[in-house]
N, C-alpha and C positions, 0 to 999 in steps of 0.2 A: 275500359277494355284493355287487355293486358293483351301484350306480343305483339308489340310495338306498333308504327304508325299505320304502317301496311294493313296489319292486321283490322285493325279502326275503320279505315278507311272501307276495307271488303265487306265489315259488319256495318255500318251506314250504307252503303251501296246494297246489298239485299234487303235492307230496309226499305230504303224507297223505291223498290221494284217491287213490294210485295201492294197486296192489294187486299180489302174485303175480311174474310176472316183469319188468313193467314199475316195480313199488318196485324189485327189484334190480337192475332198470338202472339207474333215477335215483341211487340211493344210491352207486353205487360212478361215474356219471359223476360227480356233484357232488363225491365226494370227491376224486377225481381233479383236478378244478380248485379253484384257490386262487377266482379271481372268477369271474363270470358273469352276465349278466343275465334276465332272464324270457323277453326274444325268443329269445336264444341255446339256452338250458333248453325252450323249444316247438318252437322250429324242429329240433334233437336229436332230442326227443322225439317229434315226428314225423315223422322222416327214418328213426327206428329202427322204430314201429310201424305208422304208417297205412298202410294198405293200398293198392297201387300203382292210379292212377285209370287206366283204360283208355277209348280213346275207345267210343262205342256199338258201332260196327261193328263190334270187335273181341270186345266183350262179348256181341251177338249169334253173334257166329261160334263164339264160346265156347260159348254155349248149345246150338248146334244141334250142334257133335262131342257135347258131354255125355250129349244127348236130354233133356233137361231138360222142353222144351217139349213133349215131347208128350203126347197124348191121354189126360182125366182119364178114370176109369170112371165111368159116365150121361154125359158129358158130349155137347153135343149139337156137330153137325158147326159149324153157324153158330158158335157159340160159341169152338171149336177154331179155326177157320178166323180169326175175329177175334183172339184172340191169336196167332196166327202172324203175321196181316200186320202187328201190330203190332210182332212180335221182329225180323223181318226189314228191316221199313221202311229202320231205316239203314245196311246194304246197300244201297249205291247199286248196286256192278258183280254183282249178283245176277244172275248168267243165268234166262231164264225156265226152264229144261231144271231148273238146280239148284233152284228154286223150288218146281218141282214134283217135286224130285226129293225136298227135306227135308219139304213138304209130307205126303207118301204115307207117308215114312217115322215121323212122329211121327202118325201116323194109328192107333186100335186094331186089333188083330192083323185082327180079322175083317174092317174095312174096309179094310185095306191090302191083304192077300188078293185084295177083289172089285174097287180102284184098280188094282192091278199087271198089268189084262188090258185087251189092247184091246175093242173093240166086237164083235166075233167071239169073244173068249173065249182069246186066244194070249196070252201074256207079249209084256211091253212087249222090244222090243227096246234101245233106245234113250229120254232125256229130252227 
């Protein structure tokens, strides 16, 4: 391990913190290289494991195919309602129609039922 002792010492030290299948990466990169330094050994080591940063919007978009976000049992509409517009917020090109359309949908069985009619009591044709 090159750059000196410090260096060494911080790459043994993630060594044996690591566990499972992440030891068996390190073990067999490190063998693999003669030198290395600790940035090189992090920067690796998290190019193989960390999990890919996604921006919000994408991550809310994520959520709402999942249905993740929808409605707890008791939970009350206000409440529901607040974490929605909070998942949604960074959708910016959120049409109002899809808004209300993820809306209804992460809504409980029974109130989604009595959302999905107009004021007359027909099915929504359109959002």
């Amino acid at each position: 391990v090159r750059g000196g002792d410090r260096d060494a010492v911080k790459c043994l030290f993630v060594g044996n913190t690591l566990e499972g299948m992440a030891k068996t990466w390190y073990d067999q990169w490190t063998t693999a290289r003669e030198n290395f330094t600790y940035d090189e050994l992090t920067a690796a080591l998290l190019a193989r494991f960390a999990p890919e940063v996604q921006p919000r919007d994408v991550e809310a978009r994520h959520t709402l195919a999942l249905g993740t976000y929808r409605m707890h049992p008791n939970e009350t509409i206000p409440s529901y309602q607040s974490r929605f517009e909070a998942l949604v917020t960074p959708i910016a090109d959120l049409s109002e129609g899809d808004r209300i359309f993820w809306f209804q949908r992460g809504l409980s069985e029974s109130l989604a039922g009595e959302c999905a009619t107009d004021l007359m009591g027909r099915k929504f044709q359109s959002y």
